[in-house]
PQR file of N, CA, C, O and H, with PARSE charges and radii, in Angstrom:
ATOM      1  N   UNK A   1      68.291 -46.390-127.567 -0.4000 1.5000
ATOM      2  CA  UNK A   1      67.142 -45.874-126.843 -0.0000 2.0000
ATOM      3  C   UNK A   1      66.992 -46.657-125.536  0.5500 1.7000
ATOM      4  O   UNK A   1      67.124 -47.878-125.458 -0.5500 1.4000
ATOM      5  N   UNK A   2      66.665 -45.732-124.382 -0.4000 1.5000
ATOM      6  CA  UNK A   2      66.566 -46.313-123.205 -0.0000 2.0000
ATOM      7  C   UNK A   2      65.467 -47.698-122.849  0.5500 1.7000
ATOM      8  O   UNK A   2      64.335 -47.472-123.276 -0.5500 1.4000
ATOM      9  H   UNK A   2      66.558 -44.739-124.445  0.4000 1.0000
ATOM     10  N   UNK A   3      65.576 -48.702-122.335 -0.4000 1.5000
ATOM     11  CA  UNK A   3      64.533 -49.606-122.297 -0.0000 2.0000
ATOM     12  C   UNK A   3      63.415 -49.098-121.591  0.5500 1.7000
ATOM     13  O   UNK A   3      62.389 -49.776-121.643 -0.5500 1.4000
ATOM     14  H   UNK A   3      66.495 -48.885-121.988  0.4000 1.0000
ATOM     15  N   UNK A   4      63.403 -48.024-120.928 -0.4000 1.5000
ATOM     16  CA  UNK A   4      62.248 -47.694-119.767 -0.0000 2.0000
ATOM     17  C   UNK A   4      61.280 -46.730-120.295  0.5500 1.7000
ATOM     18  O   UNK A   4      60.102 -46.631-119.952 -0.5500 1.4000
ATOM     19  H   UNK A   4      64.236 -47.474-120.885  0.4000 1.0000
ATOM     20  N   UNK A   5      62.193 -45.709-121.571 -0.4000 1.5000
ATOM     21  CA  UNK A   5      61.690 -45.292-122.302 -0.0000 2.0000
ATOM     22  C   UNK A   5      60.321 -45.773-122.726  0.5500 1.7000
ATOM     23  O   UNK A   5      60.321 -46.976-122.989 -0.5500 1.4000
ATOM     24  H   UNK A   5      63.150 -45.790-121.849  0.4000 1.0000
ATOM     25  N   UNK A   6      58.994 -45.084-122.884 -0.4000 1.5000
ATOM     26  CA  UNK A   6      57.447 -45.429-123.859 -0.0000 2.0000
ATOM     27  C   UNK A   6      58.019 -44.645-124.890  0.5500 1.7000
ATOM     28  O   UNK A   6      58.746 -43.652-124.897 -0.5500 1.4000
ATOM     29  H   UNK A   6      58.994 -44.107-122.670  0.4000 1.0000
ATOM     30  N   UNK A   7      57.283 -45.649-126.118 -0.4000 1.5000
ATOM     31  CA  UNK A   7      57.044 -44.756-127.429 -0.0000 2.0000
ATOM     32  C   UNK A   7      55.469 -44.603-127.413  0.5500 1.7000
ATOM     33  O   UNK A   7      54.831 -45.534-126.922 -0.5500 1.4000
ATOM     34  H   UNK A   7      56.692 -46.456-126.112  0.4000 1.0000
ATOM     35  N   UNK A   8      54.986 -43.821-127.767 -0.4000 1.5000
ATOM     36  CA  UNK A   8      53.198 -43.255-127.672 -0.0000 2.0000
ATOM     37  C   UNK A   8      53.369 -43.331-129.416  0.5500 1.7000
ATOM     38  O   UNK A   8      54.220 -42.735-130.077 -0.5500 1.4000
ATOM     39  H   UNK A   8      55.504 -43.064-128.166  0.4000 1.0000
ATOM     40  N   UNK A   9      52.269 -44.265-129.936 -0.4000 1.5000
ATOM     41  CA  UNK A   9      51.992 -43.752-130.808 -0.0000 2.0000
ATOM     42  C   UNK A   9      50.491 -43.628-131.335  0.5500 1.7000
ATOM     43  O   UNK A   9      49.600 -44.473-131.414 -0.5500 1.4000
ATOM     44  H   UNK A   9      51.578 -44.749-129.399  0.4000 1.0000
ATOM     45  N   UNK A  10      50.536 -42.097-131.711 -0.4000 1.5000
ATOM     46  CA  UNK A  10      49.792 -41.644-132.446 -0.0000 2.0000
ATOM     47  C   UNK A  10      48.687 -42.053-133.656  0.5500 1.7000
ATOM     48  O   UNK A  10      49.208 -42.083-134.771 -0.5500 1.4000
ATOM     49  H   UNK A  10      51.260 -41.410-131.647  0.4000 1.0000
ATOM     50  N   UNK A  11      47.531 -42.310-133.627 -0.4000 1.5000
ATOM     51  CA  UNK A  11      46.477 -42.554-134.910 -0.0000 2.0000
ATOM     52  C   UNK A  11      46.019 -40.878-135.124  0.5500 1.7000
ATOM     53  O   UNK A  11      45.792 -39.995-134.296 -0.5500 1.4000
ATOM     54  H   UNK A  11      47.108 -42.285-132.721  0.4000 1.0000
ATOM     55  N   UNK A  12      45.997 -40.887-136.690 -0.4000 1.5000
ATOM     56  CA  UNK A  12      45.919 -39.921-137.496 -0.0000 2.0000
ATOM     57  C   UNK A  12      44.128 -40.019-136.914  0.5500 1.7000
ATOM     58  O   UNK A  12      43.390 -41.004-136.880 -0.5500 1.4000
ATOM     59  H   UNK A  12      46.181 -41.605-137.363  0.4000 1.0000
ATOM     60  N   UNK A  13      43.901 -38.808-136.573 -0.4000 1.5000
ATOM     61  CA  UNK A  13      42.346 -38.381-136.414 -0.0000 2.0000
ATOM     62  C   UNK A  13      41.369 -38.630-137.475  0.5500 1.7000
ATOM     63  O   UNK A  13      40.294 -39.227-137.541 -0.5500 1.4000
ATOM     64  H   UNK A  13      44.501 -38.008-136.600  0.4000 1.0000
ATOM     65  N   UNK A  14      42.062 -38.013-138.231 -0.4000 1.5000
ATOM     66  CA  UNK A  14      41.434 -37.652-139.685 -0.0000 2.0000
ATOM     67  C   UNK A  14      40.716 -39.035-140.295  0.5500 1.7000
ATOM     68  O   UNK A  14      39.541 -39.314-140.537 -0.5500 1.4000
ATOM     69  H   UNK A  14      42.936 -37.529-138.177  0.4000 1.0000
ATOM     70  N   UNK A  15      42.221 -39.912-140.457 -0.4000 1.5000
ATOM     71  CA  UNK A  15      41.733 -41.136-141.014 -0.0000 2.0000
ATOM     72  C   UNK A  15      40.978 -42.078-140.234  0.5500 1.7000
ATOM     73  O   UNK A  15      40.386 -42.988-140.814 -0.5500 1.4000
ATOM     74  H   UNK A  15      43.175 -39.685-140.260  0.4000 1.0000
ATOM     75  N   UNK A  16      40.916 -41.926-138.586 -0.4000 1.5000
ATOM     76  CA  UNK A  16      40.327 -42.852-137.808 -0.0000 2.0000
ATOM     77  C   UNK A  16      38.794 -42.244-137.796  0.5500 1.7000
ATOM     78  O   UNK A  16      37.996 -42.931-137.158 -0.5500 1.4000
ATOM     79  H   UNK A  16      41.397 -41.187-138.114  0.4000 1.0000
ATOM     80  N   UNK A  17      38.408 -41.363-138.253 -0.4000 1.5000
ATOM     81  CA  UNK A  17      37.398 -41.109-138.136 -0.0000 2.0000
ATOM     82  C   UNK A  17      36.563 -41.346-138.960  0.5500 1.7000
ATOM     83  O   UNK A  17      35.346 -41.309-138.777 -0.5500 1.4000
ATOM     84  H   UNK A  17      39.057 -40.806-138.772  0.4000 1.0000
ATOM     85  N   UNK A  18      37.529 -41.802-140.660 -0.4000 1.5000
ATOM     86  CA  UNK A  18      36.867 -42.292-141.620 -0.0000 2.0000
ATOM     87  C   UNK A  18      37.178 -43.967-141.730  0.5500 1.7000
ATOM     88  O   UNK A  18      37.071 -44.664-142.739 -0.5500 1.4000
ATOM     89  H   UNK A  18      38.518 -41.832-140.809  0.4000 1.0000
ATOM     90  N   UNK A  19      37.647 -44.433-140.203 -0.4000 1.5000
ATOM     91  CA  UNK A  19      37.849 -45.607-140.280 -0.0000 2.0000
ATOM     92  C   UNK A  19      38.840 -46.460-140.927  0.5500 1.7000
ATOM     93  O   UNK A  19      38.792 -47.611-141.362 -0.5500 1.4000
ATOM     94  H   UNK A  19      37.735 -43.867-139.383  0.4000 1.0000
ATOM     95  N   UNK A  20      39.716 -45.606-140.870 -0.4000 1.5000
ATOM     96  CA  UNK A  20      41.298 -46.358-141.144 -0.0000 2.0000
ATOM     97  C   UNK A  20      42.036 -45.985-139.901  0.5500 1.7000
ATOM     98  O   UNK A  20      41.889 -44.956-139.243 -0.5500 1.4000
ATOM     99  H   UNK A  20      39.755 -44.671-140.517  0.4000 1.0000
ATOM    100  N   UNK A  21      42.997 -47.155-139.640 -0.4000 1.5000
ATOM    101  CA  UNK A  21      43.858 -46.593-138.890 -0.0000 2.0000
ATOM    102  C   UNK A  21      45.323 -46.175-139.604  0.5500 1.7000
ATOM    103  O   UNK A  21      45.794 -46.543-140.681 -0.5500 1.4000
ATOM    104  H   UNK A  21      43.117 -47.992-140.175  0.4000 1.0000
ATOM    105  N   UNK A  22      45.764 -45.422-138.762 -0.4000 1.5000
ATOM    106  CA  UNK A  22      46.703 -44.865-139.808 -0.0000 2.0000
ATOM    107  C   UNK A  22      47.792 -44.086-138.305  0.5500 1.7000
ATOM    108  O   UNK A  22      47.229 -43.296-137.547 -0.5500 1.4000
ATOM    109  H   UNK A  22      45.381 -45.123-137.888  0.4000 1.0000
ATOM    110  N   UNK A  23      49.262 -44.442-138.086 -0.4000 1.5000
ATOM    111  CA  UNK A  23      49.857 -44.398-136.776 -0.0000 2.0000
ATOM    112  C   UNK A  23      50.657 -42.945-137.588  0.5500 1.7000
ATOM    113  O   UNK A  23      51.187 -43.100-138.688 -0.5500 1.4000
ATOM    114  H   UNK A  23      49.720 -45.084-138.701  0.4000 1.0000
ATOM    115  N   UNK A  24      50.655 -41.781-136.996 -0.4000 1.5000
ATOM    116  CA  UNK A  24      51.381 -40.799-137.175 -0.0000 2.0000
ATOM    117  C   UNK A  24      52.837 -40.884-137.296  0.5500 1.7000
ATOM    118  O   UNK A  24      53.633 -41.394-136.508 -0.5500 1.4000
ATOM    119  H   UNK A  24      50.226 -41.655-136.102  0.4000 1.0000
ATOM    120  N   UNK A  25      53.090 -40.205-138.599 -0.4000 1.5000
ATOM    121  CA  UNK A  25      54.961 -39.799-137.887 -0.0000 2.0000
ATOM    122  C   UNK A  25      55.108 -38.765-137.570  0.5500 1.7000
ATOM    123  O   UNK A  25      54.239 -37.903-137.702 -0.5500 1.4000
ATOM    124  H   UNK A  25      52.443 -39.791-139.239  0.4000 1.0000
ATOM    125  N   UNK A  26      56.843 -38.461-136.803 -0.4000 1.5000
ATOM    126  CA  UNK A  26      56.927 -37.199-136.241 -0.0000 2.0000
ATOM    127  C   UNK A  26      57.888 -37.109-136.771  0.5500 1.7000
ATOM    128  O   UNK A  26      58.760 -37.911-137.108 -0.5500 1.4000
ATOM    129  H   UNK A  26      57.549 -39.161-136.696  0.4000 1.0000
ATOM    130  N   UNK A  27      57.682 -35.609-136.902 -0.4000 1.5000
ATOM    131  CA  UNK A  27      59.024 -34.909-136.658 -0.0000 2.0000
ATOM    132  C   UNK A  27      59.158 -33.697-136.143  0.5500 1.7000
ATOM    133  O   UNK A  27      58.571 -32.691-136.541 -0.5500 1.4000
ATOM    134  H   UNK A  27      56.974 -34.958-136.628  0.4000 1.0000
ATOM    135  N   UNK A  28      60.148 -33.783-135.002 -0.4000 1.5000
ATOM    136  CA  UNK A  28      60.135 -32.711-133.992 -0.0000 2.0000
ATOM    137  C   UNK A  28      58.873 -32.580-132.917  0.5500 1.7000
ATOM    138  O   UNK A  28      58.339 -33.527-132.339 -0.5500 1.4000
ATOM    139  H   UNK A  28      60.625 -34.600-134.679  0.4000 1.0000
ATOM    140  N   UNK A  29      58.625 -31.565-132.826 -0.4000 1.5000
ATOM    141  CA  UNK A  29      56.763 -31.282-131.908 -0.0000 2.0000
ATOM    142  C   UNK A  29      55.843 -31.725-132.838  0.5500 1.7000
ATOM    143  O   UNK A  29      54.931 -32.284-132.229 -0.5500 1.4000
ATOM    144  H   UNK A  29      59.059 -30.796-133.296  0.4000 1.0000
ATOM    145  N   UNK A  30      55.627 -31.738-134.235 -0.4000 1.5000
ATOM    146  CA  UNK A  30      54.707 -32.092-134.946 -0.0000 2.0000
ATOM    147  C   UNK A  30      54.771 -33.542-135.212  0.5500 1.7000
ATOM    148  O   UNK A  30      55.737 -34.265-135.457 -0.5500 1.4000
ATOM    149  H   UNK A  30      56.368 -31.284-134.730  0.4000 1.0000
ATOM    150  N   UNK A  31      53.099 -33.874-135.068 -0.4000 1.5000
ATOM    151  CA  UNK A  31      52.837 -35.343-136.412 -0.0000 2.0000
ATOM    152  C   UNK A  31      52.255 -35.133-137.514  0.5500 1.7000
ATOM    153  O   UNK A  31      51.460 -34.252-137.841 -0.5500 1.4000
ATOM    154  H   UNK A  31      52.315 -33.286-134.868  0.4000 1.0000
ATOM    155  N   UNK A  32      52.808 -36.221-138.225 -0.4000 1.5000
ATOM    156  CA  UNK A  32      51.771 -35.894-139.945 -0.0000 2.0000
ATOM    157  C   UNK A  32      51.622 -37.267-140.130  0.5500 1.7000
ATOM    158  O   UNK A  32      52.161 -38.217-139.562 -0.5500 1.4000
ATOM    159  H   UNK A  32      53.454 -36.936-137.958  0.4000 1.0000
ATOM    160  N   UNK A  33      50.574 -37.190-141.265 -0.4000 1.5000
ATOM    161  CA  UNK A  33      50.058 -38.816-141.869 -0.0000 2.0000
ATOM    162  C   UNK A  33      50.749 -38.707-143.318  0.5500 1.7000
ATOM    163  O   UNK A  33      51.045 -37.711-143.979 -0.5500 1.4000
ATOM    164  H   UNK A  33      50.136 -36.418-141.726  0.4000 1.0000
ATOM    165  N   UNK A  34      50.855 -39.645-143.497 -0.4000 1.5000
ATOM    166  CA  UNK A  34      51.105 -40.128-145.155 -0.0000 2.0000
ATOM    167  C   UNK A  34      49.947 -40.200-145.783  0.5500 1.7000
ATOM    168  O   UNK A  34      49.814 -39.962-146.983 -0.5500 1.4000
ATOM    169  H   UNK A  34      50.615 -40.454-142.960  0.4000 1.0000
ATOM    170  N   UNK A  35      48.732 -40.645-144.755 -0.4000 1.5000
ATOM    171  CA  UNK A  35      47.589 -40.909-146.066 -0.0000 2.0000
ATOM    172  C   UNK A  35      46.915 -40.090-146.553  0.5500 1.7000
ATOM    173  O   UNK A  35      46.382 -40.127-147.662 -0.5500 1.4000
ATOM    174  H   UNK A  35      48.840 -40.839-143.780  0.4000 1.0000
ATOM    175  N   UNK A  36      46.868 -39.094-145.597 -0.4000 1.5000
ATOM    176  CA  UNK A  36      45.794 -37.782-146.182 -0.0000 2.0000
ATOM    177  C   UNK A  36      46.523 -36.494-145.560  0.5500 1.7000
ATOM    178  O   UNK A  36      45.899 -35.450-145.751 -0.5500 1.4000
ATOM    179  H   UNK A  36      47.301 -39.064-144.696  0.4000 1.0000
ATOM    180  N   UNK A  37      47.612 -36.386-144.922 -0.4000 1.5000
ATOM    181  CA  UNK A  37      48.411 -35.265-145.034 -0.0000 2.0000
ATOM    182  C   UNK A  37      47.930 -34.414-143.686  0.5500 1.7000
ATOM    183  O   UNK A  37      48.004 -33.186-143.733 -0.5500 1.4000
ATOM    184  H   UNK A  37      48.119 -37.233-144.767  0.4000 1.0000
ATOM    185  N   UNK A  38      47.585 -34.876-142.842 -0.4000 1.5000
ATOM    186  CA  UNK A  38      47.147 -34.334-141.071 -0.0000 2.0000
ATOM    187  C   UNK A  38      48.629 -33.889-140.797  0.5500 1.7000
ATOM    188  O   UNK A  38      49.654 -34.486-141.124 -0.5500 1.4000
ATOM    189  H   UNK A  38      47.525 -35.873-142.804  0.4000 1.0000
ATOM    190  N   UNK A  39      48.514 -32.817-140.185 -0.4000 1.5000
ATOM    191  CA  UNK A  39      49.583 -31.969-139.894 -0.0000 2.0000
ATOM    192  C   UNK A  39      49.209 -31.448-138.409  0.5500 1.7000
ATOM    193  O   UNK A  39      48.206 -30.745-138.281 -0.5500 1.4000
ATOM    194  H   UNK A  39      47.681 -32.332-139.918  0.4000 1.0000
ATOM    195  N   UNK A  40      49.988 -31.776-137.302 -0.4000 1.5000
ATOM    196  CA  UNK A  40      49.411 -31.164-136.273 -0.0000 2.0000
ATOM    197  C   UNK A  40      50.072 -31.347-134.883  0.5500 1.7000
ATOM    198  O   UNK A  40      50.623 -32.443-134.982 -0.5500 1.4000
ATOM    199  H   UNK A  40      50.803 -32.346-137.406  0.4000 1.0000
ATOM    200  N   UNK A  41      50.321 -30.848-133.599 -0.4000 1.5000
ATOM    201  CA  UNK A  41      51.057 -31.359-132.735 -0.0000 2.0000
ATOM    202  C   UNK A  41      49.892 -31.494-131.715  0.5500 1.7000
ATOM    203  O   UNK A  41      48.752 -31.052-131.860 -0.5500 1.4000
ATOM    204  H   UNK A  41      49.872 -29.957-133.518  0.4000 1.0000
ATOM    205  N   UNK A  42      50.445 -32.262-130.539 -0.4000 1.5000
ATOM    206  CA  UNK A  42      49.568 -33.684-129.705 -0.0000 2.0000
ATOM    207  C   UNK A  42      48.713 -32.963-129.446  0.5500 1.7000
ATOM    208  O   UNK A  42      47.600 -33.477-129.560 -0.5500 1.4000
ATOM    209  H   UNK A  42      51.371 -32.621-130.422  0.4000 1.0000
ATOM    210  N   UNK A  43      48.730 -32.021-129.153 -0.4000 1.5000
ATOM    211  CA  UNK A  43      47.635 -31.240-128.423 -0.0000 2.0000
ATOM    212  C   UNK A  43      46.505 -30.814-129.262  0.5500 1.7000
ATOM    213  O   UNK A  43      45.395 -30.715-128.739 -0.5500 1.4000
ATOM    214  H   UNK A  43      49.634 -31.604-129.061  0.4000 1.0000
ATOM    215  N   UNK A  44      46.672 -30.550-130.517 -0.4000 1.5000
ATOM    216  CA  UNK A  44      45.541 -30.817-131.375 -0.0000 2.0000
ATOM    217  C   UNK A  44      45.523 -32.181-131.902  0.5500 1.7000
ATOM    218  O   UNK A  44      44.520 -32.116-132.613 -0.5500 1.4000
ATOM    219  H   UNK A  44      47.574 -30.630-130.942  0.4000 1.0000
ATOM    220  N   UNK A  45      46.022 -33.520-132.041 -0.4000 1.5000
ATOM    221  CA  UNK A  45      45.584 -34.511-131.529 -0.0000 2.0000
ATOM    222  C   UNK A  45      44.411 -34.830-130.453  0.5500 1.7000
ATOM    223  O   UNK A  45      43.251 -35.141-130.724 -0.5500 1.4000
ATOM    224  H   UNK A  45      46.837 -33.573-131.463  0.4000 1.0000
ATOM    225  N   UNK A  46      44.922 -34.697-129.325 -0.4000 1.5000
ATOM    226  CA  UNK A  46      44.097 -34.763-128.738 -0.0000 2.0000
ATOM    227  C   UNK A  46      42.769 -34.648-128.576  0.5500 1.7000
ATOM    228  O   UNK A  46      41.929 -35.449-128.167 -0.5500 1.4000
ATOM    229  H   UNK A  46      45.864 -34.445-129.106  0.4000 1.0000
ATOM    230  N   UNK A  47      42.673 -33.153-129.084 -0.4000 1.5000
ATOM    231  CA  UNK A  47      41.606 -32.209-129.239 -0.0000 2.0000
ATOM    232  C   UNK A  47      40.596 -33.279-130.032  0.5500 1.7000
ATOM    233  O   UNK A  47      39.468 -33.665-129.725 -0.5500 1.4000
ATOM    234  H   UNK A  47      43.356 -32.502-129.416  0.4000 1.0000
ATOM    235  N   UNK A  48      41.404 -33.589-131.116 -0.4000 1.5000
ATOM    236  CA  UNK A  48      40.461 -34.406-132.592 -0.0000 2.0000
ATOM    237  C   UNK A  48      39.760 -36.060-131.603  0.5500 1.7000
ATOM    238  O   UNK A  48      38.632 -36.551-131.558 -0.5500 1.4000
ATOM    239  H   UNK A  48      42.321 -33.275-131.365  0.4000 1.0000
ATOM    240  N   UNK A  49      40.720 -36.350-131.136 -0.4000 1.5000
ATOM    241  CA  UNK A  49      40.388 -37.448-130.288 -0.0000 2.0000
ATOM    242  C   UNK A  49      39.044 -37.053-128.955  0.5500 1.7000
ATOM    243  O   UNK A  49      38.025 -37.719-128.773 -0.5500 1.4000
ATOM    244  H   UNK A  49      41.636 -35.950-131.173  0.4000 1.0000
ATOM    245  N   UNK A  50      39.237 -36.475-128.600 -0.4000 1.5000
ATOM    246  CA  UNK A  50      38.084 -36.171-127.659 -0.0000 2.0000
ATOM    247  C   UNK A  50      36.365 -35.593-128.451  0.5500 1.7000
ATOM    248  O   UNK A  50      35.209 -35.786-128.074 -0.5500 1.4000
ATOM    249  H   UNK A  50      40.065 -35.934-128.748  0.4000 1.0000
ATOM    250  N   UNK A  51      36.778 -35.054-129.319 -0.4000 1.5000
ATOM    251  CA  UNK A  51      35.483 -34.874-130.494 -0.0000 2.0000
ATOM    252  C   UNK A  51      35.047 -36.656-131.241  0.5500 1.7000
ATOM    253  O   UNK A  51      33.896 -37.083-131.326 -0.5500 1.4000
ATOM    254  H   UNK A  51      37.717 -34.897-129.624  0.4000 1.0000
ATOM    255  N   UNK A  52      36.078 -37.277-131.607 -0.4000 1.5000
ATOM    256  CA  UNK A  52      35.917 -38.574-131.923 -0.0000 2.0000
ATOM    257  C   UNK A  52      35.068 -39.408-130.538  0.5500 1.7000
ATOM    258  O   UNK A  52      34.033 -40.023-130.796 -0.5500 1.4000
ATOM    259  H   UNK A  52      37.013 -36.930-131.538  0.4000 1.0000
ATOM    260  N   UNK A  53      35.552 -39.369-129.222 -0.4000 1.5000
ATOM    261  CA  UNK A  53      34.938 -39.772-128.306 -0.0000 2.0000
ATOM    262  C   UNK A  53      33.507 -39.648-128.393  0.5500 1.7000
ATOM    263  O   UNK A  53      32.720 -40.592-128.324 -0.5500 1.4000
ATOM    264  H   UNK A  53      36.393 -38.869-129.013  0.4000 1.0000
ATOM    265  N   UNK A  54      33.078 -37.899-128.616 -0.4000 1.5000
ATOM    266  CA  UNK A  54      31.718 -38.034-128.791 -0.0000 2.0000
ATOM    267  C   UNK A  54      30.787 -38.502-129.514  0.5500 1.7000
ATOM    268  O   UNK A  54      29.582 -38.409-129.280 -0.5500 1.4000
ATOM    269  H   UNK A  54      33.718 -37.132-128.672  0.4000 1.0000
ATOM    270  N   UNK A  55      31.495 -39.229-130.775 -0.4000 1.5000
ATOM    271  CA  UNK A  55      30.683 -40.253-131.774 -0.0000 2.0000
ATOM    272  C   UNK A  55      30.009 -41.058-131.668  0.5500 1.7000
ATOM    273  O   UNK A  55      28.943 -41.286-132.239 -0.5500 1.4000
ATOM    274  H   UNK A  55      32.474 -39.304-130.965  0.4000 1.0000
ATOM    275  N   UNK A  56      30.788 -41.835-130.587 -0.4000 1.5000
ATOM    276  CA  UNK A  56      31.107 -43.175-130.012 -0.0000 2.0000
ATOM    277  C   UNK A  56      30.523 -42.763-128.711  0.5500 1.7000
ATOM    278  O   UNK A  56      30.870 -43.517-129.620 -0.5500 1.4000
ATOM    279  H   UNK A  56      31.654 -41.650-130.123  0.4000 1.0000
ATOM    280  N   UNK A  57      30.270 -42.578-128.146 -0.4000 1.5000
ATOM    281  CA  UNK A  57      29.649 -41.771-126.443 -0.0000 2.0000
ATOM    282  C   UNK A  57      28.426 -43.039-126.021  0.5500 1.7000
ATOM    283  O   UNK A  57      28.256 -43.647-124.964 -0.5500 1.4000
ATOM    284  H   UNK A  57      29.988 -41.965-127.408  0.4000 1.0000
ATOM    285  N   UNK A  58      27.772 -43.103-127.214 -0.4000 1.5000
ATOM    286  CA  UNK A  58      26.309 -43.679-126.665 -0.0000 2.0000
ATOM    287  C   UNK A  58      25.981 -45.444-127.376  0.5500 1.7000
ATOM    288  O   UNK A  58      24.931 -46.083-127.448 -0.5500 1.4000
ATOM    289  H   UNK A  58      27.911 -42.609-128.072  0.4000 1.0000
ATOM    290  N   UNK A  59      27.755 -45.867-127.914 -0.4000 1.5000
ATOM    291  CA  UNK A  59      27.851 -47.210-128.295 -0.0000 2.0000
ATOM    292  C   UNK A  59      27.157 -48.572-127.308  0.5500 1.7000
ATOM    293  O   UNK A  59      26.477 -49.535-127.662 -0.5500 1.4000
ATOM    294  H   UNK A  59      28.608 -45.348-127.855  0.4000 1.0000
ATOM    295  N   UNK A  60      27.596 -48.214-126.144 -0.4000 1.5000
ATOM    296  CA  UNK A  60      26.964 -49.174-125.292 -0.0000 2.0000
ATOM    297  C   UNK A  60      25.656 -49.050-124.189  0.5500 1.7000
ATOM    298  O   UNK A  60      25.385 -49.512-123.081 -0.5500 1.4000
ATOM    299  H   UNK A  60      28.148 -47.431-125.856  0.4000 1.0000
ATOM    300  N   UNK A  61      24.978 -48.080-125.248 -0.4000 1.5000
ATOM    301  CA  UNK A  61      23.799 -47.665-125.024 -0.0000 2.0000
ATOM    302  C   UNK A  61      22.870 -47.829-125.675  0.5500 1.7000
ATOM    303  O   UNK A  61      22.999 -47.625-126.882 -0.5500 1.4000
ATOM    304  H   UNK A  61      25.199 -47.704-126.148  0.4000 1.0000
ATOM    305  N   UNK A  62      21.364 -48.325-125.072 -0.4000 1.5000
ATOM    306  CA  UNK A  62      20.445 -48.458-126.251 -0.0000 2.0000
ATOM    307  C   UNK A  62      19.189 -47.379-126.304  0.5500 1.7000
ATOM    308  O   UNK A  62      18.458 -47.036-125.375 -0.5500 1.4000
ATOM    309  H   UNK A  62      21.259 -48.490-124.091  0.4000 1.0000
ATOM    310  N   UNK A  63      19.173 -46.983-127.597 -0.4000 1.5000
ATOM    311  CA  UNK A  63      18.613 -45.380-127.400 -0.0000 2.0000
ATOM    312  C   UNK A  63      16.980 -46.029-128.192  0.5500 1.7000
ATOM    313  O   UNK A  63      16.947 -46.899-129.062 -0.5500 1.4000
ATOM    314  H   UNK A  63      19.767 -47.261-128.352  0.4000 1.0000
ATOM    315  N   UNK A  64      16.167 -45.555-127.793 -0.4000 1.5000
ATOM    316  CA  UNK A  64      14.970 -45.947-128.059 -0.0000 2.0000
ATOM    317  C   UNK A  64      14.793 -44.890-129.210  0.5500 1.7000
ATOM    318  O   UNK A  64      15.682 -44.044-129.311 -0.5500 1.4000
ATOM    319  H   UNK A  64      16.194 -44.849-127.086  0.4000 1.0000
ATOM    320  N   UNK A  65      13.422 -44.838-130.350 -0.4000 1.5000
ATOM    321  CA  UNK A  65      12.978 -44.316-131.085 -0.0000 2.0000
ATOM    322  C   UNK A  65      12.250 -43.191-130.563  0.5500 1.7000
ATOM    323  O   UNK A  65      11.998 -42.247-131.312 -0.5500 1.4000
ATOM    324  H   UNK A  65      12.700 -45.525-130.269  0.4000 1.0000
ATOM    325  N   UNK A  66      11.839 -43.186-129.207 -0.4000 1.5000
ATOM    326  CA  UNK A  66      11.096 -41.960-128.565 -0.0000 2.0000
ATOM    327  C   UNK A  66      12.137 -41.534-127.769  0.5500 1.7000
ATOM    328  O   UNK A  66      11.803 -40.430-127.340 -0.5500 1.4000
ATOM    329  H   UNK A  66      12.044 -43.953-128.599  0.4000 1.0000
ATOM    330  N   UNK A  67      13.235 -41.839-127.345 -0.4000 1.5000
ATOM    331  CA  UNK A  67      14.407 -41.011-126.940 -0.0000 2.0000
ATOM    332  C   UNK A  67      14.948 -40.056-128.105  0.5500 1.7000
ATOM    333  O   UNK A  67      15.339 -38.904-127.911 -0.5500 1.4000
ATOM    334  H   UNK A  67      13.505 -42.736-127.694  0.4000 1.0000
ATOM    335  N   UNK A  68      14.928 -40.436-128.832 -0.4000 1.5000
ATOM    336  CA  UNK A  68      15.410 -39.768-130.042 -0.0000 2.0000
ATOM    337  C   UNK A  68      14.452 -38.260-130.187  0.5500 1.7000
ATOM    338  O   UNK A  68      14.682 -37.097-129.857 -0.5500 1.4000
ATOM    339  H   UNK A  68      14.611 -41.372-128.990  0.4000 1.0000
ATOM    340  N   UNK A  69      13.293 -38.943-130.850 -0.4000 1.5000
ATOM    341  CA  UNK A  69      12.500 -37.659-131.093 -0.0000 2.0000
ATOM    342  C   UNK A  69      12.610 -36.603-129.462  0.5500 1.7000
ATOM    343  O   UNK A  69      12.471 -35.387-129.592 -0.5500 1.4000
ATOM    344  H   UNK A  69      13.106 -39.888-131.118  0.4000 1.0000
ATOM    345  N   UNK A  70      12.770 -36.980-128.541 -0.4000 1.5000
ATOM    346  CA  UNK A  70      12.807 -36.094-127.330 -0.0000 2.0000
ATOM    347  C   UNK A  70      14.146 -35.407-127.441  0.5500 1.7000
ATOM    348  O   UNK A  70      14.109 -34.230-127.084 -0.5500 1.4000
ATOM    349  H   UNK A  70      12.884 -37.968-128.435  0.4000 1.0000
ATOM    350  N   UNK A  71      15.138 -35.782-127.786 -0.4000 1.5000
ATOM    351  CA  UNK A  71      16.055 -34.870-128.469 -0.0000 2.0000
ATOM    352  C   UNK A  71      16.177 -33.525-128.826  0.5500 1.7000
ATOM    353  O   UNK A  71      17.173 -33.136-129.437 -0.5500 1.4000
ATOM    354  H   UNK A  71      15.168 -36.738-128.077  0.4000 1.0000
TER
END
């Protein structure tokens, strides 16, 4: 394998969202997990990753008890 070559790797959505990490394998266009069986290519990766973003959105934010109810 070329040295200039990146390898990207992949965390299983599924499991990072229940707080494991868990690095995808591939094969071919698709990744899958071993731990819970995520089946999917990058682009729905992605997808799962940008919904995960919004979890996490307001971490370094401090949301008051009357921000909330204004919700």
């Amino acid at each position: 394998m070329p040295e200039n070559r990146q390898i990207v790797r992949m965390r299983c959505p599924v499991c990072f969202s229940r707080e494991n990490d868990v690095v995808l394998l591939r094969d071919g266009d698709e990744h899958y997990c071993v731990k819970c069986g995520f089946v999917g290519d990058e682009v729905a990766i992605r997808a799962a990753y940008a919904d995960l973003r919004k979890k996490y959105r307001l971490i370094a934010t401090r949301v008051t008890v009357e921000e909330q109810r204004a919700r």
